[in-house]
DOTI-975188 format. One record per residue (C-alpha): residue number from 1; residue in one letter; x, y, z. Coordinates in pm, whole numbers. Each point is the difference from the previous one (the first is absolute). Layout:
(atom NUM; 'A'; (X; Y; Z))
...
***
This chain:
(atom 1; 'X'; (-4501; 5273; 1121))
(atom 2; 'X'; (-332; 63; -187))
(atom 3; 'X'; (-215; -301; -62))
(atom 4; 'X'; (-269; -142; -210))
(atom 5; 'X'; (-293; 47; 193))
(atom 6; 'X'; (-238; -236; -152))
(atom 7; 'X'; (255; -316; 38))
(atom 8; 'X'; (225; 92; 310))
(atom 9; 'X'; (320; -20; -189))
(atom 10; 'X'; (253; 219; -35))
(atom 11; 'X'; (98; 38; -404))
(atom 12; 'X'; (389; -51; -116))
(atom 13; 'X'; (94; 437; 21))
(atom 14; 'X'; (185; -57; -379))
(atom 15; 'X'; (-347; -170; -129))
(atom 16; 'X'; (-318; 192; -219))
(atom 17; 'X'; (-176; -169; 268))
(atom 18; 'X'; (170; 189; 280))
(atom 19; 'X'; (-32; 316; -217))
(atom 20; 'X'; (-393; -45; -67))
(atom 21; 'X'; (-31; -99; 374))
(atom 22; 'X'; (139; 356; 96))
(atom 23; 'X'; (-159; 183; -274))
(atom 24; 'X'; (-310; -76; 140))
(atom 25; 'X'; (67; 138; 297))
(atom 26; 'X'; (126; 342; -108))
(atom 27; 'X'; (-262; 318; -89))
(atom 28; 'X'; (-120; -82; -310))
(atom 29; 'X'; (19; 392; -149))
(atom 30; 'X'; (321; 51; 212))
(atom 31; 'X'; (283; 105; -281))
(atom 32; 'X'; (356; -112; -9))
(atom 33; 'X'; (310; 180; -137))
(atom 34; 'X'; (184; -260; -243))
(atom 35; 'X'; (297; 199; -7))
(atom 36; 'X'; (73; 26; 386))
(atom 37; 'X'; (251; -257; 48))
(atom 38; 'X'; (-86; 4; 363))
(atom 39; 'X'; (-386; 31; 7))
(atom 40; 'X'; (-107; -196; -336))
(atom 41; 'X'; (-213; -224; -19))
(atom 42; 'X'; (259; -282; 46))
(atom 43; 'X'; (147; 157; 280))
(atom 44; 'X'; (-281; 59; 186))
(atom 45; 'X'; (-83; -376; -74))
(atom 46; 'X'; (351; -107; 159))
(atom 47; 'X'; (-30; 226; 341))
(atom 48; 'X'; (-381; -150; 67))
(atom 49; 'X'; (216; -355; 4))
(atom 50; 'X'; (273; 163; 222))
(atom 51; 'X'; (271; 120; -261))
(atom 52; 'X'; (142; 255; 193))
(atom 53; 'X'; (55; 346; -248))
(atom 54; 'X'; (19; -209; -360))
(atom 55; 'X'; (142; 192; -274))
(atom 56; 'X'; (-200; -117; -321))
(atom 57; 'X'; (271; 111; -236))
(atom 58; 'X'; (-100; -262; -358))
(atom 59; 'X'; (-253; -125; -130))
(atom 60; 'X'; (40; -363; 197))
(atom 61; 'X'; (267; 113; 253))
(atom 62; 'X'; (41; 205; 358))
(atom 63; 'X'; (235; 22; 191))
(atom 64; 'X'; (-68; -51; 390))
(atom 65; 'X'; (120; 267; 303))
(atom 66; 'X'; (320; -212; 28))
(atom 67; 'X'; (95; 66; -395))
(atom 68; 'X'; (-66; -357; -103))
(atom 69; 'X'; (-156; -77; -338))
(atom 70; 'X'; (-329; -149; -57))
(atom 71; 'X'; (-247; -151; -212))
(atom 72; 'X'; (-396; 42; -55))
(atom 73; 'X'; (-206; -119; -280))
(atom 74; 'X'; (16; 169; -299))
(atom 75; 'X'; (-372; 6; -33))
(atom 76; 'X'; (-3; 219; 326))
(atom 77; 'X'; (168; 256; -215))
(atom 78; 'X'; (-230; -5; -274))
(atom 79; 'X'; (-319; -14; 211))
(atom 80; 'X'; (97; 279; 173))
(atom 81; 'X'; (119; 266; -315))
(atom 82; 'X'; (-285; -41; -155))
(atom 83; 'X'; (-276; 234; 32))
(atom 84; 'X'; (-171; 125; 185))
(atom 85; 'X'; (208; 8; 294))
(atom 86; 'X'; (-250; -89; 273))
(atom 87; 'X'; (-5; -303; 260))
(atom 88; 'X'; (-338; -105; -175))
(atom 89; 'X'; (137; -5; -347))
(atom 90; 'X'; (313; -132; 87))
(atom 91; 'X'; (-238; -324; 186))
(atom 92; 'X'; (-189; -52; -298))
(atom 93; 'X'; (325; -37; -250))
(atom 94; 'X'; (129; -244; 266))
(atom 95; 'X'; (-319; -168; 28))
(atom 96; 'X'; (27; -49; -403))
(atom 97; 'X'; (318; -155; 13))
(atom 98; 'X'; (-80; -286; 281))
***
């Protein structure tokens, strides 16, 4: 699990502080597909904590590689659909919402 660098803990994975804290690690020009329900931005958030294959399928749901149903923050959604679609962008509407 990714952690916060600066304080040695490890933010709660369904938090904005968790997302911020990975943001920052990702390639700041790096661009994301919103529409891949596999390799979104969410998605790609939820394998770096270990999801294995997540299917981000709603804006605030995924399902998991078992076929269970799950919940994120709706804000994820929002932060990420916006534009433009890059890691960089993407920290700095998550950053705004802290």
């Amino acid at each position: 699990m990714l952690h916060n660098k600066s304080t040695g803990l490890k933010p709660d994975v369904m938090s904005m502080e968790g997302l911020v804290n990975w943001l920052e690690q990702q390639p700041a020009s790096r661009k994301y597909e919103y529409y891949d329900h596999r390799n979104c931005l969410v998605a790609q958030y939820l394998k770096a904590h270990g999801y294995e294959d997540p299917f981000v399928y709603s804006m605030g749901r995924w399902q998991d590689n078992k076929g269970m149903d799950w919940s994120f923050p709706g804000e994820f959604d929002g932060i990420a659909a916006d534009c433009p679609r890059t890691f960089g962008a993407a920290l700095k509407r998550a950053k705004a919402l802290l």
